[in-house]
DRENDO-1510 file (C-alpha; in Angstrom, 1 decimal, always signed):
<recs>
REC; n; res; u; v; w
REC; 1; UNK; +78.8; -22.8; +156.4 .
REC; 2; UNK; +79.4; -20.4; +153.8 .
REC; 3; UNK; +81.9; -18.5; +155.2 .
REC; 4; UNK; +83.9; -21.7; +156.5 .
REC; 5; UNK; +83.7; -22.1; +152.4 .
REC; 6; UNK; +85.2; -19.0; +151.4 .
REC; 7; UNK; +87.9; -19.7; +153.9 .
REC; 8; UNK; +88.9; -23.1; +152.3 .
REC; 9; UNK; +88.8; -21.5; +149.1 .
REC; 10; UNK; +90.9; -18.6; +150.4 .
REC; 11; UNK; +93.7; -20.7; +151.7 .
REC; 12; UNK; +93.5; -23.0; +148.5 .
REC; 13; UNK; +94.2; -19.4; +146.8 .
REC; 14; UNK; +96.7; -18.3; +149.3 .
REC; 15; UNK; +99.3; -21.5; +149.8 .
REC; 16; UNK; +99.1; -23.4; +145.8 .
REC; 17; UNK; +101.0; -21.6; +143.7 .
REC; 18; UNK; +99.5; -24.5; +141.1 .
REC; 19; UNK; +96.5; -22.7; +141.9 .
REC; 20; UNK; +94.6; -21.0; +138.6 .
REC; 21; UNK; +91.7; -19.1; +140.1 .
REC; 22; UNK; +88.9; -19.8; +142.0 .
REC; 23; UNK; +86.7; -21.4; +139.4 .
REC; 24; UNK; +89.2; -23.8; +139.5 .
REC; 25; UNK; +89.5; -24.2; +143.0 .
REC; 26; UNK; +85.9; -24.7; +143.0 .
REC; 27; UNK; +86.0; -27.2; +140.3 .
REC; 28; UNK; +89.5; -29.1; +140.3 .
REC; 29; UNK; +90.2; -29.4; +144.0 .
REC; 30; UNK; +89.9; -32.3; +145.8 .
REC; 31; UNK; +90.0; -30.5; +148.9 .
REC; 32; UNK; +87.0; -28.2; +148.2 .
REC; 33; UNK; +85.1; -31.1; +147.7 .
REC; 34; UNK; +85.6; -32.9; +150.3 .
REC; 35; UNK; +85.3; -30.2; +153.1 .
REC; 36; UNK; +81.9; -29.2; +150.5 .
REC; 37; UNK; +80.4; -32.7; +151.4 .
REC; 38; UNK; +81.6; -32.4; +155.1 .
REC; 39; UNK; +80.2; -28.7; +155.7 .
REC; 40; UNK; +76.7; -30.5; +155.0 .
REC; 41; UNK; +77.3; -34.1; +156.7 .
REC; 42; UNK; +78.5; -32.6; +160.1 .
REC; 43; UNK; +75.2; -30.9; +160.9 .
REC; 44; UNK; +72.8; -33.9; +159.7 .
REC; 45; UNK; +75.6; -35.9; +162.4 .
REC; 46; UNK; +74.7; -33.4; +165.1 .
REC; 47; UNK; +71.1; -33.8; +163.9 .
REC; 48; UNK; +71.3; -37.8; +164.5 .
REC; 49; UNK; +70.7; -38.2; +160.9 .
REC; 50; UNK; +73.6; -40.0; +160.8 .
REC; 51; UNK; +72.8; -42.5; +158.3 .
REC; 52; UNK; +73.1; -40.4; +155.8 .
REC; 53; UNK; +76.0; -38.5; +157.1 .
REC; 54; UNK; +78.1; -40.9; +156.8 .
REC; 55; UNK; +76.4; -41.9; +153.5 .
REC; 56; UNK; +77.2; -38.8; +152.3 .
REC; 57; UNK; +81.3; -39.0; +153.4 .
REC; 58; UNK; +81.2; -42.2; +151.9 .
REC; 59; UNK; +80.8; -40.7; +148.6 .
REC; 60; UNK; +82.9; -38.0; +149.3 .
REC; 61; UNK; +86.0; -40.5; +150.0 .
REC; 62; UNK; +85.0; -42.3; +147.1 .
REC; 63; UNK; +85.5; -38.9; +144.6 .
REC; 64; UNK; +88.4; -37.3; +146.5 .
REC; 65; UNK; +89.9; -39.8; +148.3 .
REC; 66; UNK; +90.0; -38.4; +151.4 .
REC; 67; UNK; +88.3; -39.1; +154.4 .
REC; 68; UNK; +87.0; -37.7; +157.2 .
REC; 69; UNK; +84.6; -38.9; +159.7 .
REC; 70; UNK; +81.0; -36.7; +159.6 .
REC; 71; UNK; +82.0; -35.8; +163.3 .
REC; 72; UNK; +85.2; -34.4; +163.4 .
REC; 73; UNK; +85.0; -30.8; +163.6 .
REC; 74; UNK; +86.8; -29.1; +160.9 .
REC; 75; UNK; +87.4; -25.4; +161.3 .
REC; 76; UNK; +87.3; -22.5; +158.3 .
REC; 77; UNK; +90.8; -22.3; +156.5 .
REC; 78; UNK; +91.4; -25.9; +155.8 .
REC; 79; UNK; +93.7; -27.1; +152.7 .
REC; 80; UNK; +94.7; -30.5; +152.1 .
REC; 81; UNK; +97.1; -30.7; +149.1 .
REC; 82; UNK; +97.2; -33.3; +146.7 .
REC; 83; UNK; +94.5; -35.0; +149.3 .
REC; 84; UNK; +94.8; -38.7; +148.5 .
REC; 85; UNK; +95.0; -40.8; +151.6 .
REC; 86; UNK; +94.2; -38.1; +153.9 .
REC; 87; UNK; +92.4; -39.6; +157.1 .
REC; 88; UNK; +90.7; -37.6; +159.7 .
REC; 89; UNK; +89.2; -39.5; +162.9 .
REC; 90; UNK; +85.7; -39.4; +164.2 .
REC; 91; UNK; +87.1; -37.9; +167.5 .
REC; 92; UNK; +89.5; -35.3; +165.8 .
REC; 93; UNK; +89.3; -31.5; +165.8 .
REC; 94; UNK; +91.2; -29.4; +163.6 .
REC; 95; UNK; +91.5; -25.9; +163.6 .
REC; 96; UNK; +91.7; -22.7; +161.8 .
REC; 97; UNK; +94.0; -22.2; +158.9 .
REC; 98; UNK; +95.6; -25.8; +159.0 .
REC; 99; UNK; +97.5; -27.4; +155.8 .
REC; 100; UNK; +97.9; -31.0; +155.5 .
REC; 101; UNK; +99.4; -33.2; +152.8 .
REC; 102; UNK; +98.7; -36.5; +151.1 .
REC; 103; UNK; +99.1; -39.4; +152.9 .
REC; 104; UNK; +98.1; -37.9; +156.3 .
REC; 105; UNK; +95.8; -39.9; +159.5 .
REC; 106; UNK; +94.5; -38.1; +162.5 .
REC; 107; UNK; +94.0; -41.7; +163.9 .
REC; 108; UNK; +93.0; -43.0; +167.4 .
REC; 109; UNK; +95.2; -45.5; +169.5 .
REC; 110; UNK; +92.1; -47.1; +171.5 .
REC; 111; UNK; +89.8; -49.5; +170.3 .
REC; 112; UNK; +86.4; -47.9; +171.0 .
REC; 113; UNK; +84.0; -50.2; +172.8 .
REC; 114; UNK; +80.1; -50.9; +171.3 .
REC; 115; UNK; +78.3; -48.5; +173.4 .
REC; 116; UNK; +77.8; -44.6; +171.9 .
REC; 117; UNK; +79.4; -43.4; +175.4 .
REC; 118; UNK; +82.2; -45.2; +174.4 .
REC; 119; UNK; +82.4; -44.1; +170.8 .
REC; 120; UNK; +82.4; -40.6; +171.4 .
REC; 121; UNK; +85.2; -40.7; +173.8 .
REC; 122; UNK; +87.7; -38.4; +172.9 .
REC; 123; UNK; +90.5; -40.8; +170.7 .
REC; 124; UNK; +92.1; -39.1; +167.9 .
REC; 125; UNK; +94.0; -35.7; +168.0 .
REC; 126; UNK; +93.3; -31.7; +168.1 .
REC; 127; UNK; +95.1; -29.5; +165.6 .
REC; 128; UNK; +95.4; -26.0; +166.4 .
REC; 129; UNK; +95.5; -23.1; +164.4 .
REC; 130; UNK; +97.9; -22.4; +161.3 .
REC; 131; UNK; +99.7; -26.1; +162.0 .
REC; 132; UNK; +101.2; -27.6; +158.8 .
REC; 133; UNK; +101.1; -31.1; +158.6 .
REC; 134; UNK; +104.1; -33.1; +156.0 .
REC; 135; UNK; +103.2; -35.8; +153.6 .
REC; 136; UNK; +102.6; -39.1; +155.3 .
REC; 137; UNK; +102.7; -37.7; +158.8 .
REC; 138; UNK; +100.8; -40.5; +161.5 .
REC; 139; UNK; +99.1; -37.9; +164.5 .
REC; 140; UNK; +97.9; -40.8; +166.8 .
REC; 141; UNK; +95.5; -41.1; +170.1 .
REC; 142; UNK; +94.2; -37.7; +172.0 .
REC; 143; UNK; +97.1; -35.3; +171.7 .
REC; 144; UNK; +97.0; -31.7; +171.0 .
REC; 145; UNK; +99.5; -30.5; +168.5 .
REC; 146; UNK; +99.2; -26.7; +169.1 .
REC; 147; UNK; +99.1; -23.5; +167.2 .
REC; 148; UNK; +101.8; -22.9; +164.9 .
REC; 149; UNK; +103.8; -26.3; +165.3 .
REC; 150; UNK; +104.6; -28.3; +162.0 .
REC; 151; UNK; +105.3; -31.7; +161.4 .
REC; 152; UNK; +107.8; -33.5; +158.9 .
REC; 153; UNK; +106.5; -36.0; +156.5 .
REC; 154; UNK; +106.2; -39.7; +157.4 .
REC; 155; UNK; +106.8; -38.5; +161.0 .
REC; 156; UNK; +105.2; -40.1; +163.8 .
REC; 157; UNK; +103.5; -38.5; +167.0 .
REC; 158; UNK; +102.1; -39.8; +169.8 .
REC; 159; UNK; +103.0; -36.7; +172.8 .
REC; 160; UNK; +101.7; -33.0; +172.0 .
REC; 161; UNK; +103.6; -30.9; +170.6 .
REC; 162; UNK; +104.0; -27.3; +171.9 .
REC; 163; UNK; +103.3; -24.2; +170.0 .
REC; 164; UNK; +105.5; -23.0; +167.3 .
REC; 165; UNK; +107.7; -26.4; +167.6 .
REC; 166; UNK; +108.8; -28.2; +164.4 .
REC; 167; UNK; +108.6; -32.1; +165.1 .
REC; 168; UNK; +110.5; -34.8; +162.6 .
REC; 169; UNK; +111.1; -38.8; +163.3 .
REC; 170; UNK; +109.8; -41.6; +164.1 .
REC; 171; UNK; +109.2; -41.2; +167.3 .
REC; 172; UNK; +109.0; -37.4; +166.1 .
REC; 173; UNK; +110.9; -35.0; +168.1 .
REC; 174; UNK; +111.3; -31.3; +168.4 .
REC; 175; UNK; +114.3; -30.1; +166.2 .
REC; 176; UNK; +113.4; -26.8; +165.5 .
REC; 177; UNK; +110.9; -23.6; +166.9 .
REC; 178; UNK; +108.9; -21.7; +165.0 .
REC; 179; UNK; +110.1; -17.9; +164.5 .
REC; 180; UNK; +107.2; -15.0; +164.3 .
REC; 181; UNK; +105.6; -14.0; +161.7 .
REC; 182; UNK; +107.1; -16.8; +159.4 .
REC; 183; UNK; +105.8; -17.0; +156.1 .
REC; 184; UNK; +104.1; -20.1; +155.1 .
REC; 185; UNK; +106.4; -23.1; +154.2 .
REC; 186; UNK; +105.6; -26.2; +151.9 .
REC; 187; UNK; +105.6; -29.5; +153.9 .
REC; 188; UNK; +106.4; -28.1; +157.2 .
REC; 189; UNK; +110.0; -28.7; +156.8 .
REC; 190; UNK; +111.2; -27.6; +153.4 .
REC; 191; UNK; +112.9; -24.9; +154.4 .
REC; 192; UNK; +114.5; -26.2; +157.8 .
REC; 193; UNK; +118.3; -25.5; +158.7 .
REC; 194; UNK; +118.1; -26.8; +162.1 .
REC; 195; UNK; +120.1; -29.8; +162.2 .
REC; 196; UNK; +119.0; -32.4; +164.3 .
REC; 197; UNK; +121.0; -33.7; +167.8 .
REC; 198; UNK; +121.4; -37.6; +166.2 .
REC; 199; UNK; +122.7; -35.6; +162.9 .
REC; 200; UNK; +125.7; -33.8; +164.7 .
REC; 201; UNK; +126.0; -37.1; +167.2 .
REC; 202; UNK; +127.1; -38.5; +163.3 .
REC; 203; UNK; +128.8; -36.5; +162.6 .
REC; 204; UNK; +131.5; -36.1; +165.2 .
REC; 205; UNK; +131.7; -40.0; +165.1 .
REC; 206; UNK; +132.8; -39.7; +161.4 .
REC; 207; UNK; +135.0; -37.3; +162.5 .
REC; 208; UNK; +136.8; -39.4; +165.0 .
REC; 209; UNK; +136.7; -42.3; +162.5 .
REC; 210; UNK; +139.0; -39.9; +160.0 .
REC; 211; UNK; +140.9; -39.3; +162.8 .
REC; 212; UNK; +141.8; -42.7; +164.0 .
REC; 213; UNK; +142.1; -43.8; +160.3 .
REC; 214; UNK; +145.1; -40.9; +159.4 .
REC; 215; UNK; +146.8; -42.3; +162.9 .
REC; 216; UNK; +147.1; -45.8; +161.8 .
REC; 217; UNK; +148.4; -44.9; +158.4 .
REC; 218; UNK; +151.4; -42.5; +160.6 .
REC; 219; UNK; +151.8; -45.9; +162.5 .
REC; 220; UNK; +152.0; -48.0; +159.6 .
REC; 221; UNK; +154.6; -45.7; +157.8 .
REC; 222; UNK; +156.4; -45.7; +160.5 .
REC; 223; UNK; +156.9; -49.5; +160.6 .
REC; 224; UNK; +157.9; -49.7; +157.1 .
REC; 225; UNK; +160.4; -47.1; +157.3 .
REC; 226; UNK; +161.9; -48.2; +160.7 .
REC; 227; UNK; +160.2; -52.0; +161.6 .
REC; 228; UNK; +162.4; -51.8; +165.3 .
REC; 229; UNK; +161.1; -48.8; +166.1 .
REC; 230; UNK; +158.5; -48.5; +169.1 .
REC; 231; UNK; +154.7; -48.4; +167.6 .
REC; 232; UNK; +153.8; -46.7; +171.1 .
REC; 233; UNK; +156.3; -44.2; +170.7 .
REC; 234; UNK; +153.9; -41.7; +168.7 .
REC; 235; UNK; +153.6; -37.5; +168.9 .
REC; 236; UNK; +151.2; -36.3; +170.9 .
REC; 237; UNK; +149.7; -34.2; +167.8 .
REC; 238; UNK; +148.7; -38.2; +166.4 .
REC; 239; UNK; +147.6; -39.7; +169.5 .
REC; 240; UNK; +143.5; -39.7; +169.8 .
REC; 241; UNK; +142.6; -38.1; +173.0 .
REC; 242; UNK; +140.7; -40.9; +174.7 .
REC; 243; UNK; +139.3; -38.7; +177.4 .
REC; 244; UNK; +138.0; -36.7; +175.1 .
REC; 245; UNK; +135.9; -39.6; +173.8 .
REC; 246; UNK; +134.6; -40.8; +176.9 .
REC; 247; UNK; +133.9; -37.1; +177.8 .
REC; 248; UNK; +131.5; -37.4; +174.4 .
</recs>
C-alpha cells in the first residue's frame, strides 16, 4: 500500500505543474486523499468487512468529491486532476500510471440483479496503463480502453479502444494514434493536430458552397450586362463539375 502511495504522489509531482511539493501533495490534493481512503477500504472489501468499506468511501466522496467504489481495483500511479465529479464503478479496473480529469465515470450499462453473483459481474470498464482520460469523458459497460489510448473530454465510449489510439465524440471515435515515446499531454487532446474525417467532410462542402456562390454572381452579371444572352452558355472554368460531386 505504501508503495502504490508514493506512486500517486509521484505522478501528482510528475504531470501538475500547479504542483508545490510534496507536502502539499500530501496535504492539498484531493486525489491523494481519496486513493489514501481507498488504499485502506479495498482490503477490509476483500476482507468482507464491507460495511465499513464502503463507510469509509462514503467519507472520502464526501471530502474530495470523488468517488470510487471500495472494489474497484486501482493500480499505483493514479492522478485525478481537479477530481470533482470523478466516478469509478464497483466493477472497474484501472491501471498503472493513468490520469483522469474532473467530471469523469467509469460507469456500467447493466442493471445488476439482487444476488452477490450478480453484483460482481464484470460491468464497468478496464483502463490500462499510462491512458489519459479528458474532462467529462463517459467510459460505459465492460470495455477495455488499452495502454496508452487517450480520450477527449465530454467524449463518450462504449467499444474498446486499441492501444495508443486517441478517441473524441460522442459516439467517440479514433482520430488520431499515439506516437512513441510521447511526452505527457494535458487532457488527452490538447495538443492534437489530427483533424478529424467529419471536419475535412466540412470543409470541402464549404468549399463547394464558395464555389457555387462566385458562379451565380458570373451568371448574374452576365444578365445585367447582356439580359438576351443565354444563362447556359457559361465557360467551362465557371461551370461546377457535377461528377465531381457525386464522385464525393
Amino acid at each position: 500500500m505504501l508503495g502504490k502511495l508514493r506512486s500517486d504522489l509521484k505522478a501528482i509531482m510528475e504531470r501538475d505543474p500547479a504542483a508545490q511539493g510534496v507536502f502539499a501533495a500530501i496535504f492539498l490534493y484531493p486525489s491523494f486523499h481519496v486513493l489514501l481512503f481507498h488504499r485502506i477500504a479495498h482490503p477490509l472489501w476483500r476482507w468482507h468487512f464491507k460495511f465499513i468499506a464502503r463507510a469509509i468511501m462514503l467519507f472520502a466522496r464526501l471530502l474530495t468529491g470523488i468517488e470510487i467504489h471500495p472494489q474497484a481495483k486501482i493500480g499505483a500511479g493514479l492522478f485525478i486532476d481537479h477530481g470533482m465529479g470523478v466516478v469509478i464503478g464497483q466493477t472497474a479496473t484501472v491501471g498503472e500510471n493513468v490520469t483522469l480529469y474532473h467530471g469523469v465515470t467509469l460507469g456500467g450499462v447493466n442493471p445488476a440483479e439482487n444476488s452477490d453473483t450478480q453484483r460482481d459481474v464484470k460491468r464497468h470498464p478496464t483502463i490500462g496503463d499510462n491512458v489519459i482520460i479528458g474532462a467529462g469523458a463517459q467510459i460505459l459497460g465492460p470495455i477495455t480502453i488499452h495502454k496508452c489510448a487517450r480520450v477527449g473530454g465530454n467524449s463518450v465510449v462504449t467499444k474498446d479502444v486499441g492501444e495508443g489510439i486517441t478517441v473524441v465524440g460522442i459516439p467517440a471515435k479514433p482520430v488520431a494514434r499515439r506516437r512513441a515515446n510521447e511526452r505527457f499531454t494535458a487532457y488527452a487532446v490538447s495538443d492534437m493536430t489530427a483533424t478529424d474525417q467529419t471536419e475535412k467532410t466540412l470543409s470541402w462542402m464549404s468549399q463547394q458552397i464558395i464555389q457555387m456562390q462566385e458562379q451565380i454572381e458570373v451568371l448574374q452579371k452576365r444578365q445585367t450586362v447582356n439580359p438576351s444572352s443565354d444563362l447556359h452558355e457559361t465557360g467551362s472554368d465557371n461551370t461546377l463539375n457535377i461528377s465531381e460531386l457525386e464522385n464525393k
